[in-house]
C-alpha angles and dihedrals in degrees: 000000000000123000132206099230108246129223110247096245087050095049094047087054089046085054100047082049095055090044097053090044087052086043086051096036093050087077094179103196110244094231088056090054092044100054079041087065091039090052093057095041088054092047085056089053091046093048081054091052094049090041084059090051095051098041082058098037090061086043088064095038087059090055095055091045085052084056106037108020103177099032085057107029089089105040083048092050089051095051095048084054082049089047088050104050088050105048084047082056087048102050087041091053092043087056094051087048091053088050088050100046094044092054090064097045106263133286126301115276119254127274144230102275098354124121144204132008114009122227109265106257091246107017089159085069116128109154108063088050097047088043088054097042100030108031112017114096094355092304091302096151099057093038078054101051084045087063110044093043082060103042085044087064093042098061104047094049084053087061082069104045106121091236096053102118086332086281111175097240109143103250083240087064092068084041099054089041094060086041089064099032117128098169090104136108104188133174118257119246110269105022114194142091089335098040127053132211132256107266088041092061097047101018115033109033099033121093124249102263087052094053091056102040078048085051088046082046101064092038081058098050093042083063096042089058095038084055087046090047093047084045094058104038091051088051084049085061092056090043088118105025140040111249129164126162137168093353114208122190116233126186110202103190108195087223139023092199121064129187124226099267100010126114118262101215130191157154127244117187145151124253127239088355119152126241087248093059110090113202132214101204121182123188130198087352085312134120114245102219098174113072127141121211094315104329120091129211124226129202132153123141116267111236134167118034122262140047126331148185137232116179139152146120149289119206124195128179112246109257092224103031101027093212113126123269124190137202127194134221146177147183152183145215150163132261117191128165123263118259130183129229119218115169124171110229086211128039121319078276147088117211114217115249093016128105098243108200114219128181112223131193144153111208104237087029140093137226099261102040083064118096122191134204140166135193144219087053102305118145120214128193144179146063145237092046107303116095137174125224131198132181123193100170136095086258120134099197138022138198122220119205127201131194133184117200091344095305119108124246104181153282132270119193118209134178136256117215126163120251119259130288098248112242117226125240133179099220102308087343120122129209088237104129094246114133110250127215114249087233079055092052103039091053093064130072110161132091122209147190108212128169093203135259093272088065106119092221131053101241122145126185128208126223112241102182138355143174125239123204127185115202110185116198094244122019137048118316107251101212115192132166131211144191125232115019097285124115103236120234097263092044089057087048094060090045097055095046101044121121136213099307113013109125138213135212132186106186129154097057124165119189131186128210108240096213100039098025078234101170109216134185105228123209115258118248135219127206123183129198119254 
């Protein structure tokens, strides 16, 4: 589609315009934003958790290097290098997240009785992130961050390979480490036109306050397999003896958010507890039958909002003395109701005709667990989260639905409006009134169909037939019509001799969109002689 070419000063206006439209048409539901906040305060309270386990955890690993020296010294020494890679991924998270924060202008002050973390001041932000992940210095930083969440990962699960400083870990124990890992940030399948990269999906087309509860996140997840590599180091040292000492009850939930309806899941275990000790966990007054090794699985269904409590205790039978011993533990967490997330890529509109692309999530859930419908005849495709709806009916509104594993999360209603009406232009000439210099004139000859550069979509028409029509000042009007968007020979010959005064008029114009075959009549336009 032709363009009239823009002065700078103009095109930088057109641009803050489509931004603030984008900013406006977002439209990021509060109470997303909000359990995005909640997601990240409750991945900092789970970091502290696992920060407890591991401090104890290396307490108890010094006392068995105070017994068995030599038995301990290398599995101790593995799990300080373990302590170390973690806490360099930490610090280097923590410094992205103050980057981030301070791009959007710091965090809300805090109020009157609340407590903790504060909301970030525009956590519905999504152009200065993407900007510094996706655009500064070539997407370094998020080539960068990439990197270093992959070669985090890489380097605690090293520290279990069979052959590491001829440690005596079971070969099963790397294997099951990397099963359970979470510490990765790897590229989808198929990567291409449909599918986006890595860094799009969590960097580039997610808001502020996502961005930051993702970063927690993998803070979170470096300390949950730094706690999973100590654990299994320290269990390599009593390989070949029974030692317990100092037990101390832990509770891992594999999440701190629930959602209404949904399973609370998560690990009690005993820290620091041999193969040969054999656990009876309850939970909540209940029995925990499954329980694998020493490690019991929770799962009950999550109901009522707000923040809730598991507790409960392990008992072992004391090594020396046999006689039970029991440890006690407890936990909250947060249960908060599901809510769905439908944002138009465009404008808070469809356009009738057109292919509107929409992004679609559900926050807990992925991708594939997420069904979309629409109603008054609209058809909607696509997958992943991004979808693509077109309406064809007389409808004004429609409502999109979204459900996630059968349950409904909710509805979105969006407009239908008709596309433009395309405005007509002789080469870089606009139907604007102004009277035009004869040199102007005679340099164009091309007639177009344009729906201006604040449509939300690209799509250019082109202009099919037309009539011409030459109307001297003085003299009798030359009318001529022509197929395609060129001036005819004749036509450029009238343009080109015309005097002060004389008018032209190209009516009858019929343009076609070149992606949908959409016919369109197309405004007449006048042009008079300077």
């Amino acid at each position: 589609m032709a363009q009239v070419k823009l002065p700078p000063r103009q095109r930088m206006i057109n641009m803050m315009y489509i931004v603030l439209i984008a900013m406006l048409a977002l439209n990021v539901d509060k109470h997303v934003l909000k359990a995005f906040h909640l997601m990240e305060k409750n991945f900092i309270s789970s970091a502290e958790s696992y920060d407890q386990k591991n401090n104890l955890q290396m307490a108890r690993f010094l006392q068995l290097v105070e017994k068995e020296e030599d038995k301990a010294t290398p599995y101790f020494e593995a799990a300080k290098e373990a302590q170390v890679v973690s806490k360099e991924f930490d610090e280097y998270i923590a410094t992205l997240k103050t980057e981030i924060v301070e791009l959007y202008n710091g965090r809300l002050d805090e109020e009157e009785g609340e407590e903790g973390l504060t909301s970030l001041k525009t956590p519905e932000g999504m152009e200065k992130h993407a900007h510094f992940f996706m655009v500064k210095n070539q997407g370094k930083k998020a080539k960068e961050l990439q990197t270093r969440i992959n070669q985090t990962s890489t380097k605690l699960l090293s520290l279990l390979k069979p052959d590491k400083r001829q440690l005596f870990v079971n070969s099963d124990k790397y294997a099951l480490a990397s099963q359970a890992n979470l510490l990765k940030a790897e590229e989808p399948k198929n990567i291409g036109v449909s599918q986006k990269s890595w860094a799009s999906i969590n960097l580039e087309y997610q808001p502020a306050g996502a961005v930051v509860a993702l970063l927690t996140q993998y803070q979170n997840n470096a300390k949950a397999l730094e706690a999973d590599v100590i654990a299994k180091l320290m269990v390599g040292i009593n390989q070949s003896a029974h030692i317990i000492d100092g037990l101390n009850a832990a509770i891992i939930p594999k999440s701190n958010y629930v959602m209404e309806g949904e399973n609370y899941e998560a690990d009690v275990m005993l820290i620091a507890s041999s193969s040969s000790a054999i656990p009876k966990i309850t939970a909540n007054g209940s029995a925990v039958t499954n329980v694998d090794g020493n490690v019991g699985k929770i799962v009950f269904r999550a109901s009522g909002i707000g923040e809730k409590m598991v507790k409960g205790q392990i008992e072992v039978a004391n090594p020396k003395t046999g006689e039970p011993e029991f440890y006690a533990y407890q936990h909250t967490y947060q249960v908060f109701k599901p809510v769905a997330t439908v944002s138009p890529d465009a404008l808070n509109l469809i356009y009738r005709s057109l292919d509107n692309p929409v992004s679609i999530s559900v926050p807990g859930f992925s991708a594939a667990d997420i069904r979309v419908t629409a109603d008054n005849g609209a058809s909607i495709t696509g997958s992943n989260g991004k979808y693509n709806v077109k309406m064809t009916g007389s409808a004004r509104k429609i409502n999109i639905s979204v459900f996630a594993k059968g349950q409904k999360m909710g509805t979105t209603e969006f407009r239908v409006r008709n596309i433009p009406e395309p405005r007509p232009m002789l080469g870089g000439i606009r139907n604007d009134s102004r009277f035009k210099s004869k040199a102007d004139i005679c340099a164009q000859g091309t007639v177009l169909a344009t729906l201006g550069e604040d449509f939300a979509y690209d799509l250019p028409f082109r202009v099919t037939s037309f009539r011409f029509i030459y109307a001297p000042r003085r003299g009798d009007a030359v009318r001529m019509s022509t197929s395609g968007n060129r001036l005819t020979p004749a036509m450029k010959r009238l343009t080109c001799n015309a005097k002060q005064g004389d008018q032209f008029i190209i009516e009858s114009i019929k343009a076609k969109d070149v992606k949908y075959g959409i016919i369109r009549n197309v405004p007449p336009m006048t042009i008079t002689i300077r």
